[in-house]
ZABAVO-842198 format. One record per residue (C-alpha): residue number from 1; residue in three letters; x, y, z. Coordinates in steps of 0.25 Angstrom, whole numbers. Layout:
ZABAVO-842198
NUM | ALA | X | Y | Z
...
//
This chain:
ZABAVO-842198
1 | UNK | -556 | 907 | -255
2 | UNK | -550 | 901 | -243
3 | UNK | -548 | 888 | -242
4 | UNK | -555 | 881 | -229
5 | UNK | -544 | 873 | -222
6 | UNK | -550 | 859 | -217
7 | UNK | -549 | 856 | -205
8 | UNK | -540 | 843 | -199
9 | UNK | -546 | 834 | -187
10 | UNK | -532 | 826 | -180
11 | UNK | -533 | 812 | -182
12 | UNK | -535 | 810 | -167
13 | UNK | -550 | 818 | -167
14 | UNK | -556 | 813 | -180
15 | UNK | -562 | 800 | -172
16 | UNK | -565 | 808 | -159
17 | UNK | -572 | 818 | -169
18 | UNK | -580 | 808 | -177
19 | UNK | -584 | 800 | -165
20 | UNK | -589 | 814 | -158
21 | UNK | -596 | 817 | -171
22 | UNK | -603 | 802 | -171
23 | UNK | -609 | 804 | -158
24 | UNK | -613 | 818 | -158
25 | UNK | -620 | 815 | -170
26 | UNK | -628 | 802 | -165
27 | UNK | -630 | 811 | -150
28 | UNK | -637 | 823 | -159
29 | UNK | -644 | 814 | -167
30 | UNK | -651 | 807 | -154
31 | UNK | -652 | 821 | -149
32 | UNK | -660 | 825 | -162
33 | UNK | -669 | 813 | -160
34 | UNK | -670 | 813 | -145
35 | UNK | -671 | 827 | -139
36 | UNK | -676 | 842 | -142
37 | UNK | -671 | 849 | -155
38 | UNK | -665 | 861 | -144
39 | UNK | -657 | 851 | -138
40 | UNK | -651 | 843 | -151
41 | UNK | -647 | 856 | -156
42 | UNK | -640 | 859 | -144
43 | UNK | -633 | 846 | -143
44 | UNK | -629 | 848 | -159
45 | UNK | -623 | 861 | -156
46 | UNK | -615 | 856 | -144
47 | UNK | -611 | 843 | -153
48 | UNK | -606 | 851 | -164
49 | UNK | -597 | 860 | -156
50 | UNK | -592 | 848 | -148
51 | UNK | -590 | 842 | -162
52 | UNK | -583 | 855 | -168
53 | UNK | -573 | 856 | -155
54 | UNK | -568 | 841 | -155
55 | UNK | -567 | 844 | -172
56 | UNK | -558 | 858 | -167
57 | UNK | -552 | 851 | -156
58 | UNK | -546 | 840 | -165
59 | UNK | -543 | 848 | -178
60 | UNK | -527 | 848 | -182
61 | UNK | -523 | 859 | -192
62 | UNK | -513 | 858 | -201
63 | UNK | -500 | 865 | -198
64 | UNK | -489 | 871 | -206
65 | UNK | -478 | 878 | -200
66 | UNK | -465 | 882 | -205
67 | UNK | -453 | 888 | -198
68 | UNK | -439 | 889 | -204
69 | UNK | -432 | 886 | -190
70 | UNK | -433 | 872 | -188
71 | UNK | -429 | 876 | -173
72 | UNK | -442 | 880 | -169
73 | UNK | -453 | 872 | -161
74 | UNK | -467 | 874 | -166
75 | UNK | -477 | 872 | -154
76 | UNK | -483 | 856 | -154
77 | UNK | -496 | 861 | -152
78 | UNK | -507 | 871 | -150
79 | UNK | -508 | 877 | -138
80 | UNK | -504 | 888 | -127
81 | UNK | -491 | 887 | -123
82 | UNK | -492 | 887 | -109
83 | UNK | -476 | 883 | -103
84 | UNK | -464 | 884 | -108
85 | UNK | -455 | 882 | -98
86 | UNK | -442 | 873 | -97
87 | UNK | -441 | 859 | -90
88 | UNK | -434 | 845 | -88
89 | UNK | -437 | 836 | -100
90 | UNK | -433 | 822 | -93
91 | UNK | -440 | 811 | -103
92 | UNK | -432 | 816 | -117
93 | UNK | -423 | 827 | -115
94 | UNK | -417 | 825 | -102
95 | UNK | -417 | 840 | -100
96 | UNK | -423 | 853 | -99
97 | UNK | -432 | 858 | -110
98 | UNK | -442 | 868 | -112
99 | UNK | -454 | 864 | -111
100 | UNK | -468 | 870 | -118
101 | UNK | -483 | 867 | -115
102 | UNK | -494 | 867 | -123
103 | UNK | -508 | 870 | -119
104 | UNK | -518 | 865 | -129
105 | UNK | -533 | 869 | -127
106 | UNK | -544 | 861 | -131
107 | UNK | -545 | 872 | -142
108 | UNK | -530 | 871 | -149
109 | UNK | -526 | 860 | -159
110 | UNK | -522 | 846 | -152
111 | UNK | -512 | 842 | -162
112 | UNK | -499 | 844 | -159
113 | UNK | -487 | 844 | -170
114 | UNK | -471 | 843 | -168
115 | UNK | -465 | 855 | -165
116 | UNK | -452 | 852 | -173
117 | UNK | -448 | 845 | -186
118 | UNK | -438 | 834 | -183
119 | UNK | -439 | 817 | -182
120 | UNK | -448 | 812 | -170
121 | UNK | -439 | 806 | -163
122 | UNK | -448 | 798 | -154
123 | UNK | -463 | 798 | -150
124 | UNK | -467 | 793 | -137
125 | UNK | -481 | 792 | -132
126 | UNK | -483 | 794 | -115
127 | UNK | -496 | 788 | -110
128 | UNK | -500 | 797 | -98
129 | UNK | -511 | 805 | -91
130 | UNK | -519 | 815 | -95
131 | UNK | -517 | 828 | -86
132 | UNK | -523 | 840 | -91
133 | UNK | -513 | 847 | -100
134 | UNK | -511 | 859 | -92
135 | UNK | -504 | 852 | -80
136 | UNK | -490 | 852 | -80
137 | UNK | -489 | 836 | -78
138 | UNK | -497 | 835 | -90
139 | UNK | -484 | 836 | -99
140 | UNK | -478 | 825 | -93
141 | UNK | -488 | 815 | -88
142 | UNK | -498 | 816 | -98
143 | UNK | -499 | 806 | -112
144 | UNK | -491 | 811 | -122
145 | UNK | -484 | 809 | -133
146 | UNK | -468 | 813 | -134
147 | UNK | -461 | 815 | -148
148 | UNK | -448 | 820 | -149
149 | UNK | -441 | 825 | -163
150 | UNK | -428 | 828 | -167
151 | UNK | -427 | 842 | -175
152 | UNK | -418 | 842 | -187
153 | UNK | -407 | 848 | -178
154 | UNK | -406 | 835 | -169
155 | UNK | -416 | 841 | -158
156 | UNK | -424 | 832 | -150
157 | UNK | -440 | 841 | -150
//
């Protein structure tokens, strides 16, 4: 028999997903008292699809991963690469580095995980706007937060 793996809600989403399921409950249950039975079935189909995408949308599987090279990256995040190209790192670095972008969609895990093993080095939160993710000055002017770790060899991730 296979075992049925259960599924994870991020922390962030559990209150969006209760609240969503608070007032789509109290909405369909006007909608039962207050209008025709074609149209309350309608309005519970649409809510439990809105309810089954913002679950999906917020869901954080566990992830295992072992590699026997500790030089390797592993990607941060779930996505479609969509550059890699190299540029000028001015805040950290002070030099040219290689850049990779990640496009998540709206159907890809939004959690996002270290992509080395090493000791965080220092984590710095940057208020900002809120461009849409594929301009190129989202990378830079949007908020964010930056981490940098040190790898076991002494590099700076």
């Amino acid at each position: 028999m296979k075992k049925i793996k259960r599924v994870k809600i991020h922390r962030e989403g559990r209150n969006t997903i209760i609240g969503l399921t608070l007032v789509l409950f109290v909405m369909n249950i006007i909608a039962f008292m207050y209008t025709a039975h074609w149209i309350f079935a309608i309005l519970l189909l649409l809510s439990a699809i809105l309810l089954v995408f913002v679950t999906y949308f917020f869901r954080n599987p566990v992830r295992v991963l072992e590699l026997d090279d500790p030089k390797f990256l592993v990607a941060p995040a779930d996505g479609r690469v969509v550059v890699v190209e190299p540029t000028m790192e001015n805040e950290y670095f002070h030099d040219k580095r290689l850049m990779i972008s990640i496009f998540m969609s709206l159907f890809n895990v939004h959690a996002n995980w270290f992509p080395v093993d090493g000791k965080v080095k220092f984590v710095k939160h940057q208020n900002g706007n809120y461009h849409k993710a594929w301009l190129p000055k989202a990378s830079e002017e949007n908020e964010r937060a930056d981490t940098m770790i040190t790898t076991e060899h002494g590099v700076d991730v």
